[in-house]
KEFIMAR-803525 format. One record per residue (C-alpha): residue in one letter; residue number from 1; x, y, z. Coordinates in Angstrom, 2 decimals, decimal comma. Example, Ala and Ser with C-alpha at 12.3 -4.5 7.8 and 13.67 -1.06 7.14 Angstrom:
REM residues 2
<koldren code="A" pos="1" x="12,30" y="-4,50" z="7,80"/>
<koldren code="S" pos="2" x="13,67" y="-1,06" z="7,14"/>
//
This chain:
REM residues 247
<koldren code="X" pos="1" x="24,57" y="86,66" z="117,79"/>
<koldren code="X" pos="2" x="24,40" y="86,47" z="121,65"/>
<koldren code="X" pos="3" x="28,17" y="87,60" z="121,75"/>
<koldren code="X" pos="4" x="28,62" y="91,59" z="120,55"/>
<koldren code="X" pos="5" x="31,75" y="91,36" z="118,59"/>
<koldren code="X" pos="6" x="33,59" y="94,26" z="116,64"/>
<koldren code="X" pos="7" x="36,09" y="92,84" z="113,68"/>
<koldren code="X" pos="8" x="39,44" y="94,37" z="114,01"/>
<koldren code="X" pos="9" x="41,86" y="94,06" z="111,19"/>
<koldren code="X" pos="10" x="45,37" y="94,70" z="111,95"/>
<koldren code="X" pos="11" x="47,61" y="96,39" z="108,97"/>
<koldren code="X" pos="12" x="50,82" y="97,28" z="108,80"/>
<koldren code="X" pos="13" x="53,12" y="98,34" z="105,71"/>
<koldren code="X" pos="14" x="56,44" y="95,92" z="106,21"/>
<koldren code="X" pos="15" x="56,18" y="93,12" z="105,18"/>
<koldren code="X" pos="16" x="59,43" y="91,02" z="103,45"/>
<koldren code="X" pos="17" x="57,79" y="89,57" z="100,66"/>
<koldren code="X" pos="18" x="55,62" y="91,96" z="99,86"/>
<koldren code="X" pos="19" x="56,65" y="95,45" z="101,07"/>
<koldren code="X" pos="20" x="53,37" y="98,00" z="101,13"/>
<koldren code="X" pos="21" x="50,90" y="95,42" z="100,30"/>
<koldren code="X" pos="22" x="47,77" y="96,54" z="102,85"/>
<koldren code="X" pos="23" x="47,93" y="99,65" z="99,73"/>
<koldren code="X" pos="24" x="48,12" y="97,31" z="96,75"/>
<koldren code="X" pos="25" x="45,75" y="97,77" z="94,41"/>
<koldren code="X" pos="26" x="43,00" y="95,31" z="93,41"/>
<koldren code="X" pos="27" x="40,42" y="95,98" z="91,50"/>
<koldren code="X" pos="28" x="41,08" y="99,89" z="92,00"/>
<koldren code="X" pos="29" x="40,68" y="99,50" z="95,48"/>
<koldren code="X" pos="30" x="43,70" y="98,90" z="98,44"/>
<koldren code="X" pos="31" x="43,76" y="95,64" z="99,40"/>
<koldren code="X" pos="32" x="43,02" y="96,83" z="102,91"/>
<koldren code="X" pos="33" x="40,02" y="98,45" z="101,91"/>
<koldren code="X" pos="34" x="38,60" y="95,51" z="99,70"/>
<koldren code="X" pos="35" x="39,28" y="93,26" z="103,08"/>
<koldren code="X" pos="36" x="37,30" y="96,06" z="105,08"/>
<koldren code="X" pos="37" x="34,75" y="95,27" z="102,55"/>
<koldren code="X" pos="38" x="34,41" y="91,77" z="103,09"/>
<koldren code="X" pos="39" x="34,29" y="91,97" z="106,63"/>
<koldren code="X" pos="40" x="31,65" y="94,36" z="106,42"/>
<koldren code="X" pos="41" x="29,43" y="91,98" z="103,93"/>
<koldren code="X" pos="42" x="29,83" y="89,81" z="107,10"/>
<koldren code="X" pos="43" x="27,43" y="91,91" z="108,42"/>
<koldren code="X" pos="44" x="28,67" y="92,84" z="111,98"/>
<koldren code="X" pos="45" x="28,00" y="96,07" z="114,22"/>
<koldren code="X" pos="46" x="31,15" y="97,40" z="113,85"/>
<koldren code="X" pos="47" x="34,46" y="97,08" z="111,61"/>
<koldren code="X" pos="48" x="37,86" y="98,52" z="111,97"/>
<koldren code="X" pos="49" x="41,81" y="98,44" z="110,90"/>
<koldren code="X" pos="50" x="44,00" y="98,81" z="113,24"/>
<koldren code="X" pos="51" x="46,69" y="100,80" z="111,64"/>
<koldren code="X" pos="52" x="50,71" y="100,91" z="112,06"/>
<koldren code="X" pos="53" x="50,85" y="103,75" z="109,90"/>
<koldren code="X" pos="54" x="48,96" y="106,71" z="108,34"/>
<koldren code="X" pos="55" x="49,18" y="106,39" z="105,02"/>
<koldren code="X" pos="56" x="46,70" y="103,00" z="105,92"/>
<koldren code="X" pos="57" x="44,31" y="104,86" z="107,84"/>
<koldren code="X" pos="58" x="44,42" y="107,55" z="105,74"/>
<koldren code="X" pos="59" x="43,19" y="105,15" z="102,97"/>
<koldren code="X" pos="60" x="40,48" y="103,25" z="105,27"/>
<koldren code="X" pos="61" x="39,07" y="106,88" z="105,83"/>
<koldren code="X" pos="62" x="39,20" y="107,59" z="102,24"/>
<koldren code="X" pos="63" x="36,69" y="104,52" z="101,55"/>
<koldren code="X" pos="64" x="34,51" y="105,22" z="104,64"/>
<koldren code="X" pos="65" x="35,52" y="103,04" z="107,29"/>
<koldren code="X" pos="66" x="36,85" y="103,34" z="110,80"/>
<koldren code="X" pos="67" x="41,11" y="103,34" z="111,39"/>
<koldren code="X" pos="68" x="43,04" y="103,69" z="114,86"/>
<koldren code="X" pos="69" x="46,65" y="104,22" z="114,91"/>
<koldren code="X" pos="70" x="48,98" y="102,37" z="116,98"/>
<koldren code="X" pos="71" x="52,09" y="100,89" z="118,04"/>
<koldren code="X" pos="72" x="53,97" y="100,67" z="114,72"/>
<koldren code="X" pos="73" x="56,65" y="98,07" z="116,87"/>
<koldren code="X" pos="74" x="54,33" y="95,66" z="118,18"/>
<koldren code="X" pos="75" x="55,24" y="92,01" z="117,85"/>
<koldren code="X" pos="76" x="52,11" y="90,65" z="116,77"/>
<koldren code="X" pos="77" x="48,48" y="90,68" z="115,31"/>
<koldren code="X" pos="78" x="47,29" y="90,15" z="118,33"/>
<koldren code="X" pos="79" x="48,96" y="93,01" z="120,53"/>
<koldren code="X" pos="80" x="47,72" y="95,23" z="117,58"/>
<koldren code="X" pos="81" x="44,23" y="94,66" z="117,96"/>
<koldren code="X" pos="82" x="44,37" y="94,33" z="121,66"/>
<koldren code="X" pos="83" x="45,39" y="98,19" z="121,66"/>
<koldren code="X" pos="84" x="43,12" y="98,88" z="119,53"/>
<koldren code="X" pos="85" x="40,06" y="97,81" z="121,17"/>
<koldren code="X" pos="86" x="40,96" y="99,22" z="124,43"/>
<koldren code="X" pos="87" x="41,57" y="102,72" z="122,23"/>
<koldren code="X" pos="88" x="37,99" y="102,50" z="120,27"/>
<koldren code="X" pos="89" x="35,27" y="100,49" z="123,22"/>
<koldren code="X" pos="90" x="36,82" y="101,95" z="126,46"/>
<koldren code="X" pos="91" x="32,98" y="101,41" z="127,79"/>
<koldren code="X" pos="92" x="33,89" y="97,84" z="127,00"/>
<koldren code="X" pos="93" x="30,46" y="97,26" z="125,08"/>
<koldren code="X" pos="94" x="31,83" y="94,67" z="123,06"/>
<koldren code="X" pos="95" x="32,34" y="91,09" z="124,69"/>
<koldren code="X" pos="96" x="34,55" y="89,58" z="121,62"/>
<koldren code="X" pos="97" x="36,72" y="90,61" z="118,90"/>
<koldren code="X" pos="98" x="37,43" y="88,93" z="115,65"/>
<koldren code="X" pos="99" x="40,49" y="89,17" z="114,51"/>
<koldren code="X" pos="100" x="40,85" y="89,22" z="110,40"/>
<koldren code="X" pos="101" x="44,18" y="89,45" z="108,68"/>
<koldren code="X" pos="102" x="44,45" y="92,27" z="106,42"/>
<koldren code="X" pos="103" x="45,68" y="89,96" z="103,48"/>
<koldren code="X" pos="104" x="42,28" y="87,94" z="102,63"/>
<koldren code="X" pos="105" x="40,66" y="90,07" z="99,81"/>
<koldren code="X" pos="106" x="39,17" y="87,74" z="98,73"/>
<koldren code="X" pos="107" x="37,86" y="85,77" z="101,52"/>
<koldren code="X" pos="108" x="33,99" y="84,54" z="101,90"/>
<koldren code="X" pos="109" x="32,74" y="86,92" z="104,30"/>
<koldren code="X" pos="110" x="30,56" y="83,77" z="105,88"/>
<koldren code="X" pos="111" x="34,18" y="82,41" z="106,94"/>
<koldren code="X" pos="112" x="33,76" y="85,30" z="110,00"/>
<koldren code="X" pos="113" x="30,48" y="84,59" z="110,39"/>
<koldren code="X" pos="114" x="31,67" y="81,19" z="111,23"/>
<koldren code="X" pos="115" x="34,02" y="81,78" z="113,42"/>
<koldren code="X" pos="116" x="32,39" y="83,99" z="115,65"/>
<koldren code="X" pos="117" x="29,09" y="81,52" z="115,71"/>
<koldren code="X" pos="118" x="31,76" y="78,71" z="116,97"/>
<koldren code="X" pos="119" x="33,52" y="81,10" z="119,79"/>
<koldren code="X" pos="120" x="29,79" y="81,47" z="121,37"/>
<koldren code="X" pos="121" x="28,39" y="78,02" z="120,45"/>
<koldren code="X" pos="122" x="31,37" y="76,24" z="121,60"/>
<koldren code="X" pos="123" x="31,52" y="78,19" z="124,61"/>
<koldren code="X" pos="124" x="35,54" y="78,19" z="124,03"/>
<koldren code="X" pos="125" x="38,06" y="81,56" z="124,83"/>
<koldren code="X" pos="126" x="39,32" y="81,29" z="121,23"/>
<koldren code="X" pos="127" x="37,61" y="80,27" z="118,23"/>
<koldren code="X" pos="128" x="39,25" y="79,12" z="114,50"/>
<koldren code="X" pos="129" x="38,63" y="78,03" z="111,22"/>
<koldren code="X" pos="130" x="40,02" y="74,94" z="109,20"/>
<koldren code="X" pos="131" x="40,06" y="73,38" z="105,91"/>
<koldren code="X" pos="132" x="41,35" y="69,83" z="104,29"/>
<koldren code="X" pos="133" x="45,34" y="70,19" z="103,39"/>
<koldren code="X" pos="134" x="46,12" y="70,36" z="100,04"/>
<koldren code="X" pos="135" x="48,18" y="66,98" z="99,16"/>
<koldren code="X" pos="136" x="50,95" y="69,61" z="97,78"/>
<koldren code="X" pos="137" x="50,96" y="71,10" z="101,12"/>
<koldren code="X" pos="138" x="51,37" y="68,26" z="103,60"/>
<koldren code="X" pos="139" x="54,74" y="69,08" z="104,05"/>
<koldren code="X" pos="140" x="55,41" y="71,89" z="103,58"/>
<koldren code="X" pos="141" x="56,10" y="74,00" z="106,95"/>
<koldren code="X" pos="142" x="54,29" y="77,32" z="105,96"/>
<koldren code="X" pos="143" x="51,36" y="76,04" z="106,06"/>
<koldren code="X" pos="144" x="50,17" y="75,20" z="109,36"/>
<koldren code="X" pos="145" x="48,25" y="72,28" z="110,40"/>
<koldren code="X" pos="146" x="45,80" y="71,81" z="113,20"/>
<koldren code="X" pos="147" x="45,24" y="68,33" z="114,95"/>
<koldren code="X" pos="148" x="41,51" y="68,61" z="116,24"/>
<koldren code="X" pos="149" x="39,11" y="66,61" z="118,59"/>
<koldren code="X" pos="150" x="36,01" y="66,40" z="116,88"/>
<koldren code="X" pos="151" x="32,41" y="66,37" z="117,81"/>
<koldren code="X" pos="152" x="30,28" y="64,04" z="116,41"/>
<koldren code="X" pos="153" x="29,71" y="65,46" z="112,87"/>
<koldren code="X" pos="154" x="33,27" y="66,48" z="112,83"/>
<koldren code="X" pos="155" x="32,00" y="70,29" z="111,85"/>
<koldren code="X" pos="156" x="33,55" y="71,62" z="114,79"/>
<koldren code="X" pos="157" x="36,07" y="70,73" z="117,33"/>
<koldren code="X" pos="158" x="38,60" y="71,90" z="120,01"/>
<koldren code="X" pos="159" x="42,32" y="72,48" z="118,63"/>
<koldren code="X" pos="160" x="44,92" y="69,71" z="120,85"/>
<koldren code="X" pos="161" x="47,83" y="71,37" z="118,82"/>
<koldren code="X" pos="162" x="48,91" y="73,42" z="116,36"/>
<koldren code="X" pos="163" x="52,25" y="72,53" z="114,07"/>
<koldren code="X" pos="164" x="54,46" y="73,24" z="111,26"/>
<koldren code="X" pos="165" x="54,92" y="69,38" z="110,74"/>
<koldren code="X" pos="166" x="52,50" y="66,97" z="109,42"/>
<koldren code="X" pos="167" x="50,45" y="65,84" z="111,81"/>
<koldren code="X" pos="168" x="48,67" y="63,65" z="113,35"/>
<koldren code="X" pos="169" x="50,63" y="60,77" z="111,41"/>
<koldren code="X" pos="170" x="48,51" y="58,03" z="109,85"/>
<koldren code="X" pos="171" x="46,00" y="57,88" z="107,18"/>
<koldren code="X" pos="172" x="43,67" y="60,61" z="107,07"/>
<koldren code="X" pos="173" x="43,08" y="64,33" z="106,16"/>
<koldren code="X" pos="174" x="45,23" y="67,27" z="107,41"/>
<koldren code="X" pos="175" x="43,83" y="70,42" z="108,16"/>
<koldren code="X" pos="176" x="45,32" y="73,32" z="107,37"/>
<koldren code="X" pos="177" x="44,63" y="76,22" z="109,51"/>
<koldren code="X" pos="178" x="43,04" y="79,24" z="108,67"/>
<koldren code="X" pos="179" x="44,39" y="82,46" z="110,57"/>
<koldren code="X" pos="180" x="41,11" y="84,27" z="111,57"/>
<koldren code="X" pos="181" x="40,75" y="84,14" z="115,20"/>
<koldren code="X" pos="182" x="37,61" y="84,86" z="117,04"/>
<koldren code="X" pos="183" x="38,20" y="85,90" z="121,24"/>
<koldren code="X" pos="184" x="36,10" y="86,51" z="123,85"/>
<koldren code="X" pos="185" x="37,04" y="90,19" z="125,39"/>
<koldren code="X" pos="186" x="38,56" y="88,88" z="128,82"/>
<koldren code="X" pos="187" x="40,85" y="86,00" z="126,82"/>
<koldren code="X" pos="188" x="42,27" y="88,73" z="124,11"/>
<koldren code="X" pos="189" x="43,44" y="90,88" z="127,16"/>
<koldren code="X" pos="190" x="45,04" y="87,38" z="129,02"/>
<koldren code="X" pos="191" x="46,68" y="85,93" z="125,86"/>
<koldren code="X" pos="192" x="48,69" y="89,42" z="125,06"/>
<koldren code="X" pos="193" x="49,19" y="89,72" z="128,68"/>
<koldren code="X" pos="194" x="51,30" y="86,10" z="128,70"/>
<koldren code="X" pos="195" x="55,17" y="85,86" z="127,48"/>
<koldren code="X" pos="196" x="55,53" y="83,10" z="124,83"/>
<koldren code="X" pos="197" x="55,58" y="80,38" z="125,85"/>
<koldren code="X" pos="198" x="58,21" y="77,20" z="124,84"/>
<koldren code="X" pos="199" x="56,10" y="75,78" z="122,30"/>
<koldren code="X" pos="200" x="55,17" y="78,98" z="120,50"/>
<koldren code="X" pos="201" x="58,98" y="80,12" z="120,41"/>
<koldren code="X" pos="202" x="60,01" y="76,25" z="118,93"/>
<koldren code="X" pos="203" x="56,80" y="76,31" z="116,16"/>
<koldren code="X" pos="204" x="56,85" y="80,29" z="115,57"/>
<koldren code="X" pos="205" x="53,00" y="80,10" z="116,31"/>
<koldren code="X" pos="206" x="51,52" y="82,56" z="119,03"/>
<koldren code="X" pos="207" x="47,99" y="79,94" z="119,32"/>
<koldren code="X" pos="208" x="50,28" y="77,51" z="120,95"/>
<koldren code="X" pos="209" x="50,91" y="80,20" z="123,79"/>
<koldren code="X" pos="210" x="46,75" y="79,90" z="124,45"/>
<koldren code="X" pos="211" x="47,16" y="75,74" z="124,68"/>
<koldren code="X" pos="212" x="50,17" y="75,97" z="127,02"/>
<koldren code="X" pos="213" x="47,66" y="78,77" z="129,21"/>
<koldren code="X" pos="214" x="44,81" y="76,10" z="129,38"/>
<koldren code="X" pos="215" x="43,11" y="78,52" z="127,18"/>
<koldren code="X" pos="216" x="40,59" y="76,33" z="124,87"/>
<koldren code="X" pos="217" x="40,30" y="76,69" z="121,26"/>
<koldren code="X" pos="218" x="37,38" y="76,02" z="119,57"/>
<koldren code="X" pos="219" x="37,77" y="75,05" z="115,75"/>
<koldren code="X" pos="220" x="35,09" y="75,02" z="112,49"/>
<koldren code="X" pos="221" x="35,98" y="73,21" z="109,52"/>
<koldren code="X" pos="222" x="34,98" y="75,23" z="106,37"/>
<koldren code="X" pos="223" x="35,41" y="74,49" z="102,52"/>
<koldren code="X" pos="224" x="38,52" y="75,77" z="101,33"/>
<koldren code="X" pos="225" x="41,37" y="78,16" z="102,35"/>
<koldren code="X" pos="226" x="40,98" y="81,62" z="101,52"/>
<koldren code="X" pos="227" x="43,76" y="82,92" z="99,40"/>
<koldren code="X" pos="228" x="46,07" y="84,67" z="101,66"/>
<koldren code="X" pos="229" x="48,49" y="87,60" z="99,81"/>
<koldren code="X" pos="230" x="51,90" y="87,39" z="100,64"/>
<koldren code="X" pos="231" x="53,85" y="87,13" z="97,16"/>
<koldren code="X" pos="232" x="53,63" y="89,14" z="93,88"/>
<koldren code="X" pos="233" x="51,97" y="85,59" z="92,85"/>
<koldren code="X" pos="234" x="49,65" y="85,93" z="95,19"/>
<koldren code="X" pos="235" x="48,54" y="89,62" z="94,18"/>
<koldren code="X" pos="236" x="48,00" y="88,75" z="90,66"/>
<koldren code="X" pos="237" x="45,69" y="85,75" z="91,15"/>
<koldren code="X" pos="238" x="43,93" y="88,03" z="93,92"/>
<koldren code="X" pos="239" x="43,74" y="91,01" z="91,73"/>
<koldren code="X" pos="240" x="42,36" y="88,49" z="89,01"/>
<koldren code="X" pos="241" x="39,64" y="86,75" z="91,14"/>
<koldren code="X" pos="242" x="38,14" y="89,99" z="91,82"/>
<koldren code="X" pos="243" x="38,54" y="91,95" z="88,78"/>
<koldren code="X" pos="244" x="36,02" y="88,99" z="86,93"/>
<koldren code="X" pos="245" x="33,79" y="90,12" z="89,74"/>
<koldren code="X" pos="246" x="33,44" y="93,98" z="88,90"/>
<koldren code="X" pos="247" x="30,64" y="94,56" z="87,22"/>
//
């Protein structure tokens, strides 16, 4: 990879639906941990959480990886692994980050693979991943659709908007976004470094604060949409899926 990106996943224990979940077990392992795991199938340099609390770095460092503390109050993802990169490559020797939510156990660890390939070969600030919609999910406004300009084989794209509507109208697919975000170093430190902007405060959705910047997007479509923790529901299928994988 021409780019030298570390993966920074961002953790934190409140969360409404699903208080304490980066410590849920699955499989006899945190659910932070087993995401640390994918991301380090991915195969990159380096991998680490960026913690709110200590009881989560406390369990990273139990299963070998790499935690930094930091703001517990900060507003976002982003702002969390923006501190955290300045805390753990001061030298700067990393010229991307890849931003992984800490709730995709059971993710494909090819999906971040993908998206940092796109940030570099796209030549974008920001890089994505999407999938087809669901038909169940068309309208319904938690899951977030992307309306993309293609490139010829419609593999990859740049993102025109992001929304909790369905959109564009017309026949055709929706995409529903996937929230793994790869940046180049110097667009990370400009997008945290922005208020929101109108469009993100209307939608509730901090990309739109790049596309109001000028900042480009890049976008890969990939199979499906990893399942994404936020429910008790959501725990037991995860804590199925990879339980029928333990040997």
């Amino acid at each position: 990879m021409p780019l030298r990106p570390i993966v920074l996943i961002p953790a934190r224990m409140a969360s409404t639906r699903l208080p304490g979940k980066p410590l849920a077990d699955i499989a006899g392992k945190p659910m932070i941990v087993q995401v640390l795991d994918r991301a380090r199938e991915a195969g990159f340099e380096r991998v680490a959480v960026a913690c709110a609390e200590p009881e989560i770095a406390a369990a990273v460092r139990a299963a070998g990886g790499e935690a930094v503390l930091t703001d517990p109050d900060h507003p976002s993802g982003s702002d969390r692994i923006a501190e955290a990169l300045a805390q753990l490559d001061p030298e700067r020797l990393h010229d991307a980050v890849i931003n992984l939510q800490g709730d995709l156990p059971t993710l494909d660890p090819q999906a971040i693979r993908d998206v940092a390939a796109t940030l570099f070969e796209m030549d974008a600030d920001i890089a994505t991943l999407v999938a087809p919609t669901a038909p169940e999910d068309r309208d319904n406004p938690n899951v977030v659709k992307a309306v993309v300009a293609w490139n010829a084989d419609e593999t990859r794209g740049r993102a025109l908007y992001f929304t909790r509507a369905s959109a564009p109208s017309g026949a055709g697919e929706l995409l529903h976004h996937i929230g793994i975000y790869a940046y180049r170093r110097e667009a990370l430190e400009r997008f945290v470094a922005l208020p929101p902007s109108p469009l993100e405060k209307r939608e509730k959705l901090e990309q739109l604060r790049a596309l109001e910047a000028g900042m480009t997007i890049a976008v890969a479509r990939v199979g499906g949409v990893p399942l994404g923790v936020d429910t008790p529901e959501d725990l037991a299928k995860a804590r199925a899926a990879l339980t029928s994988e333990t040997p």
